[in-house]
N, C-alpha and C positions, 0 to 999 in steps of 0.2 A: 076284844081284838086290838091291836096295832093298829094307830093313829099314824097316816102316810101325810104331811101335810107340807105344805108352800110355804119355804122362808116370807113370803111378802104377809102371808097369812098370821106367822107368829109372828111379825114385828107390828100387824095390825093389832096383834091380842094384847101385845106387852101394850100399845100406846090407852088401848083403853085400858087395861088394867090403871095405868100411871091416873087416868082420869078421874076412874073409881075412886081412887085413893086421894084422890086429892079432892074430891068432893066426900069423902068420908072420913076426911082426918079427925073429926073432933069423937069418933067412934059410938054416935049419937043417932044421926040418921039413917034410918033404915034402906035397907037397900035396895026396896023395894022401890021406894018414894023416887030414885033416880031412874030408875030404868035399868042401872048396867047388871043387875043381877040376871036379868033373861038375856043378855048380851052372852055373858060370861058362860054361862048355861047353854049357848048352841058353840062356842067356836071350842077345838079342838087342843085346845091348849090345856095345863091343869094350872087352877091360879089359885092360891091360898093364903090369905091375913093371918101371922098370928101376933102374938103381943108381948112383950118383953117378957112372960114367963114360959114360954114356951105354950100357950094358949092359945086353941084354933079361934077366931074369930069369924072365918069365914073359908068355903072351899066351892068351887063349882061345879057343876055338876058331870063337867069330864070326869076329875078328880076324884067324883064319890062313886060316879061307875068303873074306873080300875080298880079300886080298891075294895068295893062291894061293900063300903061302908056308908051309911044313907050321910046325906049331909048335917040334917040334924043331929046324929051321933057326933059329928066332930065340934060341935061349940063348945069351945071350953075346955077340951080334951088336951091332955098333951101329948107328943108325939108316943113317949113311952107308954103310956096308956092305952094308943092306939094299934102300936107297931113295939112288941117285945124287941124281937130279933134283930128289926131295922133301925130301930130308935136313933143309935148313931149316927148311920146316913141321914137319914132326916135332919137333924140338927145341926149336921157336919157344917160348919160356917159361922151357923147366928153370932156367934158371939165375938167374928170378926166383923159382922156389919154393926154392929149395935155398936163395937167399940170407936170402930174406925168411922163409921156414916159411908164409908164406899160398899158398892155392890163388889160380889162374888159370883163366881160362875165355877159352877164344878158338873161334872159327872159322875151319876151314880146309881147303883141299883137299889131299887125298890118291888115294893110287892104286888103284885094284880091278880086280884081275883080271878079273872079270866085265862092269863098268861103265864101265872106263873110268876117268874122271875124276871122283870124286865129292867131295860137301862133308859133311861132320863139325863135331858140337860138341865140343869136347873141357874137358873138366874135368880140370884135373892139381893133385895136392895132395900134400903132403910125404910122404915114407914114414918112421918112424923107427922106431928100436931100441925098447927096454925100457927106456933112459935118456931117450929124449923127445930122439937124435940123430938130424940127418935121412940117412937111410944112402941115398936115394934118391927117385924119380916114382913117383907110382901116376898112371895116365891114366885115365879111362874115357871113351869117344867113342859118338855114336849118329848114325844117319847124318841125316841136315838137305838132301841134297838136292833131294828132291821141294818142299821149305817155298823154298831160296836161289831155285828155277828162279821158286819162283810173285812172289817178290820180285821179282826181277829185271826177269820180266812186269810185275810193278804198275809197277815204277821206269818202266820204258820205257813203259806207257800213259799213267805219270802226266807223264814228258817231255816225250810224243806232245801229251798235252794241254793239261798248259801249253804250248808249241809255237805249237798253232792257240790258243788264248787270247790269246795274246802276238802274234800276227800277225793277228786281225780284227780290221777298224775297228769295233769296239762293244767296249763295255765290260765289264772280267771282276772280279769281283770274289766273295774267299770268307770266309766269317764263321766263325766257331762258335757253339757254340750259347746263345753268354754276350753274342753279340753283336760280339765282336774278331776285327779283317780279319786275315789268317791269309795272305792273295795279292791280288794285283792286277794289272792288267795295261799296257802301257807308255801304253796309250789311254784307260785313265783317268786318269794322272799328265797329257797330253796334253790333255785335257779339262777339266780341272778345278785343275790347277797345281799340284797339291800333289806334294812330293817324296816318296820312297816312303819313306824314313824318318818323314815324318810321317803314312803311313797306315800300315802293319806294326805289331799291336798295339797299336793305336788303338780304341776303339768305337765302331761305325759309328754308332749314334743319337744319339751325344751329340757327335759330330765332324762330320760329317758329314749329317746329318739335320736339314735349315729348324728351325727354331724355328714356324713356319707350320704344320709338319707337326702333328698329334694326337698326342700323349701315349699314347694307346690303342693306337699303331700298333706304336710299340715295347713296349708293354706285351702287346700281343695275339704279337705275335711270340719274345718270350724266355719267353711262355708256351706256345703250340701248335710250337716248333720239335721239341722231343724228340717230340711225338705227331704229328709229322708230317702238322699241319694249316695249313702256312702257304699262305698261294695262290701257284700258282703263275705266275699271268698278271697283273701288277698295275701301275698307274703311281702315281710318286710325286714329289717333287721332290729334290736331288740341289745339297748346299753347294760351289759353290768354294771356294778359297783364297783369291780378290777378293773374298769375301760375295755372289758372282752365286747366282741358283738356275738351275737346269738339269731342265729336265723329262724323265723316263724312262722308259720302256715296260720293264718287267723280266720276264724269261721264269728261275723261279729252279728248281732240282732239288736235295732234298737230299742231303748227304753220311755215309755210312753206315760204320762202321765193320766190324770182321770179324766181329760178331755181327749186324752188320744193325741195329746202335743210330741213329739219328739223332743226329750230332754237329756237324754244321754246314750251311749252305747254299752254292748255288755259284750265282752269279745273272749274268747276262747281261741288260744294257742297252742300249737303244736311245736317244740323244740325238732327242728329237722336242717337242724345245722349239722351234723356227721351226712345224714342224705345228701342236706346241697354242697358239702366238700366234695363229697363220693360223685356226683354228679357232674359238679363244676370239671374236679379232674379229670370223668369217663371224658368228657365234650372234647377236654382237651387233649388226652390222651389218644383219642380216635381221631381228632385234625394233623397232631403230631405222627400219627402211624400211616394217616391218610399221606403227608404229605413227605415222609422217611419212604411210603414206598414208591413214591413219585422217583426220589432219589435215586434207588434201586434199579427201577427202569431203568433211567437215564445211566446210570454206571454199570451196567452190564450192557447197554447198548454202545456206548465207545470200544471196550475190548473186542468184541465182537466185531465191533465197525474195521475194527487194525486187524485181528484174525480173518476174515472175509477177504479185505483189501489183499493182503501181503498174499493168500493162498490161491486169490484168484490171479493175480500178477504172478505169480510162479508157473499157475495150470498153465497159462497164454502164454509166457515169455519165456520157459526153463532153457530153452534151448539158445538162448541168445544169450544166458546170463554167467555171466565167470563166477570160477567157486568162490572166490572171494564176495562178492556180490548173495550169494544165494547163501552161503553160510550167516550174512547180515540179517539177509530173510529169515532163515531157521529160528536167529538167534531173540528177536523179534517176536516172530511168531508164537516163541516161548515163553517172553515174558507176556504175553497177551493171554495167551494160555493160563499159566501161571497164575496172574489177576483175575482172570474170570475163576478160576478153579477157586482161589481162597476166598473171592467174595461169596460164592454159594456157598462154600462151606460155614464162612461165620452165619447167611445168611439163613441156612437150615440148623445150625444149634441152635441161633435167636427163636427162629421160631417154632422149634420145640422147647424151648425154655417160656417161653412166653402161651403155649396151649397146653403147658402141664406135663407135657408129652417126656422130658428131659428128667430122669431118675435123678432127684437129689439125695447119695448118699455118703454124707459123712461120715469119715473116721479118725484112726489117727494114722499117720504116716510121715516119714522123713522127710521134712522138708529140703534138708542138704543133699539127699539122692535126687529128687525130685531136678533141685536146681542145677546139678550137673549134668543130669540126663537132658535139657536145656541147653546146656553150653555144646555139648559135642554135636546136638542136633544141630548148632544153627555156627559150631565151629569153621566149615567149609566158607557159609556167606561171609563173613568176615576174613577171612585170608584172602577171598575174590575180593573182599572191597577194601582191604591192607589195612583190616581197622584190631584191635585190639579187642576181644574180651574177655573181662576175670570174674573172676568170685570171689567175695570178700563174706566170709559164712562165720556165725557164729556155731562152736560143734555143737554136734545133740540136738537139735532143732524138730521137735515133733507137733506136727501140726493135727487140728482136728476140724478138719473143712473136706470137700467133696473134691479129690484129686485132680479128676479131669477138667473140674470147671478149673480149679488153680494153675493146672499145665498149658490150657486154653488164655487163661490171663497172662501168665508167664511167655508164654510164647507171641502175643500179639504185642506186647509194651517191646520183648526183647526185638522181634523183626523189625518194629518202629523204628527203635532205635537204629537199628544195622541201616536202614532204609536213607536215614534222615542224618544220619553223620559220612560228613566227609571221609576220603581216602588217607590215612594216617592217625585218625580218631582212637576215640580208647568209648570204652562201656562197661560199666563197673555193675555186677548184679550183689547188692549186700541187702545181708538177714543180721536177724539181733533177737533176743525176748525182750519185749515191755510189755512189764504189767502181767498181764494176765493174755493178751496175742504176741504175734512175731510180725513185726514191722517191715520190710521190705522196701527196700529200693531198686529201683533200674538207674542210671547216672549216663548220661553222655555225653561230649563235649560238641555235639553235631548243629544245627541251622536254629532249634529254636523253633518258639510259635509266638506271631505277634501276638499280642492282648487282644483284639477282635475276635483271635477263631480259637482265643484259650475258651472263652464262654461255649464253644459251641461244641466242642471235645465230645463229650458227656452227654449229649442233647440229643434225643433219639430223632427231632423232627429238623435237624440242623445238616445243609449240605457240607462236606469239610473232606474235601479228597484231594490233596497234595502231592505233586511228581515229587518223587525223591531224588539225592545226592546224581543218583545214578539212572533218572527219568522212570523210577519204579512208581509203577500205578499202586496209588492204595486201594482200598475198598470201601473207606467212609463208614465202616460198623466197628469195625473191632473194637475200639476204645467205647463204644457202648455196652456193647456185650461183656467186657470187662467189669466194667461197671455194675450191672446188675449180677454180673456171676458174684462179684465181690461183696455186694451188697447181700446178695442170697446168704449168703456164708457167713453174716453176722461183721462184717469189716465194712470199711469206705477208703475210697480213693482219691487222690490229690496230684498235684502238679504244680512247681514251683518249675517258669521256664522263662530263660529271655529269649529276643530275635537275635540272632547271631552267634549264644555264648552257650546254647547247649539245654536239656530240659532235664528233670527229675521227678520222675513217675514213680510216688509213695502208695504203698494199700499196707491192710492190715487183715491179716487172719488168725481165730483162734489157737488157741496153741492144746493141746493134750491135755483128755481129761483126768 
């Protein structure tokens, strides 16, 4: 059977062995004559004399019950003799201790009667005379089996696990507790481009860890890892090689030693940086809609407030009031009308374009019919406000975008403009091909937009509703709707404007396929 025994035990066996030998160096005294042969003979160790020729001199009686070989068989015997197969192991050393006078320690298997095959540490150190000549081996061996099997197990769970580390798509990564990657796995070399020479005793906070990230995080961590207080479920952000950040979901376990010490972490990540984009913008995207329809209230409750006001001062008053007077009213009452009518109106294409609800179908079509069917539409406002506008077309212009959203854009830049230019003004609408779309301008020489509310044009969560030339209410959407109609349609849109000298509202749509 397997010998279970207490370090204190073997280093009790090795000192009497030393003693043995040192009262049996002249290999004259028998072993009886001391004593330590019954010594040798109960403790659990195997202790064995041989002599510079590979000559048993002496074996004890652990020794000769694993092997099942009596101890008087082994006087004189040498290893080969004894042991065909194992002879090797057996000798594996002598003839570095004999050369050198230093001892050897190796591991290695041997043969047992009982067991089989088993594994042995073995300690072998010079034997000498009373001159300090080495006349031969002292061995002393304990058996190490039960410890190689549990090895072996770890090797092979720790294989198993790097293994599936090394083969899931998420990332493996293992630290110690100073903070230095110690493993990695091919998916995050993949991920993040860095070569595995440049992460292998590397420190992961100071490599690896944004600069964005808090100072506390790696502080909080090279302090609570030995107390086994780091969390286990945590997101953080995660350095490429390119300087990109990469967002992480990490699920981490830590790493314990054979006393159960916390000595490092082993952490598994999840790339969910498209999700926390996708996230980050819903958050914001639904504060921006939240507080775009705040605006909405608010600008349909003003027209409302002057329609209300003007019609109930007419119910009360119609009979006191000269037609001069009441035509103001009418006139009034119209453009209030007017405002409330075009804000629902962009307001319910926005929001069928935004529940899907809004057919996007592209084709191809003339852009130059398109553009005139525009001018004559909005010909009248422009006589009433003595403003000027042309078209300046390149011919042949065949566009391949969704008509109505283009006449919906076209018609909100061009009222803008009419809105926002003074009495005498001009507004120039020019087409052209580049490239591969048709570029487009609107041009007017009208008020301009400061720099403050150019940012907010565009901005669905942004208030921006300016009286025009002629005290015209806006509606604060259309240039969004714009926007996204244009964007739907594979183009983008711009604005080059100053305060006072006029603005130029550029977009771009595909052209025919």
């Amino acid at each position: 059977m397997e010998h279970f025994v207490d370090h204190e035990v073997i280093r009790a066996s090795e000192t009497l062995a030393h003693e043995f030998l040192r009262k049996t160096r002249d290999n004259s005294v028998k072993l009886s004559q001391n004593g330590m042969q019954i010594i040798f003979d109960t403790i659990p160790a195997y202790v064995y004399v041989k002599d510079l020729h590979d000559k048993y001199i002496y074996v004890n009686k652990a020794l000769a019950d694993s092997t099942g070989i009596p101890q008087s068989d082994w006087i004189g015997k040498s290893s080969p003799e004894l042991f065909h197969d194992f002879a090797d192991e057996y000798i594996k050393g002598d003839d570095e201790v004999i050369s050198t006078g230093l001892s050897v320690h190796n591991d290695m298997m041997v043969y047992s009667s009982n067991n089989g095959i088993v594994w042995t540490h073995t300690d072998k150190l010079p034997f000498k005379d009373e001159n300090g000549n080495i006349i031969g081996i002292i061995g002393i061996s304990h058996d190490i089996t039960e410890r190689k099997k549990m090895e072996e197990s770890l090797e092979k769970s720790e294989r198993r696990f790097r293994e599936i580390l090394e083969n899931i798509r998420l990332i493996a990564v293992i630290i110690d507790k100073s903070g230095i990657v110690t493993f990695c796995n091919d998916f995050f070399l993949e991920l993040t481009g860095w070569d595995r020479d440049e992460v292998i005793g590397k420190n992961w906070f100071m490599t690896f860890f944004p600069k964005t990230e808090p100072e506390d995080m790696r502080l909080h961590y090279l302090k609570n890892i030995a107390k086994d207080e780091v969390p286990r479920h945590y997101t953080s952000s995660l350095l490429t090689k390119s300087g990109d950040e990469k967002m992480i979901s990490w699920n981490s376990t830590p790493v314990n030693d054979h006393n159960n010490n916390v000595i490092g972490l082993t952490s598994i990540g999840e790339d969910i940086t498209d999700r926390h984009h996708y996230e980050e913008g819903l958050k914001k995207l639904n504060a921006d809609k939240d507080k775009f329809f705040s605006i909405i209230a608010h600008d349909l409750k003003s027209p409302f407030t002057a329609l209300l006001g003007f019609s109930e001062y007419l119910a009360n008053y119609l009979d006191e009031l000269s037609e001069e007077e009441i035509r103001d009213f009418a006139i009034n009452i119209n453009k209030s009308a007017t405002g409330v009518f075009r804000l629902i109106e962009n307001l319910l294409q926005w929001s069928r374009f935004q529940l899907g609800r809004m057919e996007f179908a592209p084709s191809n079509f003339s852009f130059n019919e398109l553009a005139e069917e525009i001018r004559q539409l909005y010909r009248a406002n422009a006589i009433r406000k003595n403003l000027r506008l042309e078209i300046e077309l390149q011919s042949g212009l065949i566009a391949f975008a969704d008509r109505n959203m283009i006449d919906t854009v076209l018609r909100n830049i061009i009222s803008n403009s009419i809105k926002f230019t003074n009495s005498g003004g001009k507004i120039t609408l020019t087409a052209c091909s580049c490239s591969n779309c048709i570029e487009v301008s609107v041009t007017d020489n009208g008020i301009g937009i400061s720099p403050e509310n150019v940012e907010k044009l565009f901005k669905i969560g942004e208030k921006l509703t300016t009286k025009g030339t002629d005290h015209e209410m806006g509606t604060g959407l259309g240039l969004k709707l714009c926007k996204e109609f244009i964007e739907k349609n594979g183009g983008c849109i711009t604005v080059i404007t100053k305060a006072g000298e006029g603005s130029r509202f550029t977009f771009t749509i595909p052209q025919k396929h």
